[in-house]
C-alpha angles and dihedrals in degrees: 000000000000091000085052095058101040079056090055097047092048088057095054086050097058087037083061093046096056101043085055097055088048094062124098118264115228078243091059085037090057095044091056099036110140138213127242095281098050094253116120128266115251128208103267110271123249117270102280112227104252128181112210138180128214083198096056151011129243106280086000125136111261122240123262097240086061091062143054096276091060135028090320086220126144115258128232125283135198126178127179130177103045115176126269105264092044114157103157145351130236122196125203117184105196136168111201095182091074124174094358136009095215095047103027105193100172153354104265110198119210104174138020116186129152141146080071103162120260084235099060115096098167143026121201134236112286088015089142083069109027113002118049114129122255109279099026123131135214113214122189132277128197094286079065088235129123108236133053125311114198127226107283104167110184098208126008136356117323130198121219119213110212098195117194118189118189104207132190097228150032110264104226130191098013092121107194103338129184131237096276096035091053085046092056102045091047104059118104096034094063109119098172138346140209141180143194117202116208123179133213130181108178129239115285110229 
């Protein structure tokens, strides 16, 4: 009898020992931890590249000093979270609801730049004029001339594409290119890409 009952309690023993191994750890516990809604957590994403404006917001009307019916100077620009690579910026400001929103005909360009430094995370207000960084080139826009042209709709409620292209490299010997000609001669050397749609309508009088 007292060797039955030393068996038994072996067993238990062992029983005990092997639950226990079986638990989770506060390590696994930590690895498979959940949100709120039972789905799993995943590693923090890398920084997205975003274009922002201190003038407006995303969507948002610009303002009047940035057209034709005010200063017709650039606004201010700030980008963060460029990819890695990254060796210069170009920047397209396009509308594609010319001459009318309800009835688009074309794609109306208002600003070229590119060779815009990696460094670079920002441009001031009127940098088309007085604050572009060294190096950096104007090409032209459908006024065929080499700065910034502000929004200027003739009829209706435009939107403006600030188009922002992380490249891995310096574009060299382009001159003074156009839209289509900067676009061309991109391609191939884009690492990320990023926009910021503004919208202007102007007075009624």
């Amino acid at each position: 009898m007292p060797h039955r009952l030393c068996g038994i309690g072996f067993l238990l023993l062992a029983l005990g020992a092997c639950g226990k191994s079986e638990r989770t750890s506060p390590a696994d516990t930590l690895a498979i931890a959940t949100d709120s809604s039972g789905q799993t957590k995943s590693a923090p994403s890398a920084m997205t590249f975003n274009l922002t404006s201190p003038a407006f917001a995303a969507n948002g009307s610009i303002p009047s000093k940035y057209t034709c019916e005010g200063a017709d100077i650039s606004p201010p620009l700030e980008w963060s979270g460029a990819p890695s690579g990254t060796k210069s910026f170009a920047l397209i400001v396009d509308d594609p609801d010319a001459p009318d929103p309800a009835k688009p005909q074309r794609v109306y360009v208002h600003w070229v730049v590119y060779n815009i430094s990696a460094s670079t995370t920002k441009l001031p207000e009127n940098a088309a004029k007085s604050g572009l960084p060294s190096g950096a080139v104007q090409g032209n826009n459908d006024w065929g001339k080499q700065t910034y042209g502000g929004p200027c709709p003739p009829i209706g409620r435009h939107r403006y594409f600030f188009k922002l292209y992380a490249l891995n490299s310096e574009m060299k010997g382009l001159g003074n290119p156009n839209k289509a000609q900067f676009e061309k001669a991109m391609q191939g050397y884009i690492v990320g890409t990023t926009e910021l749609i503004g919208t202007y309508q102007k007075a009624k009088k």
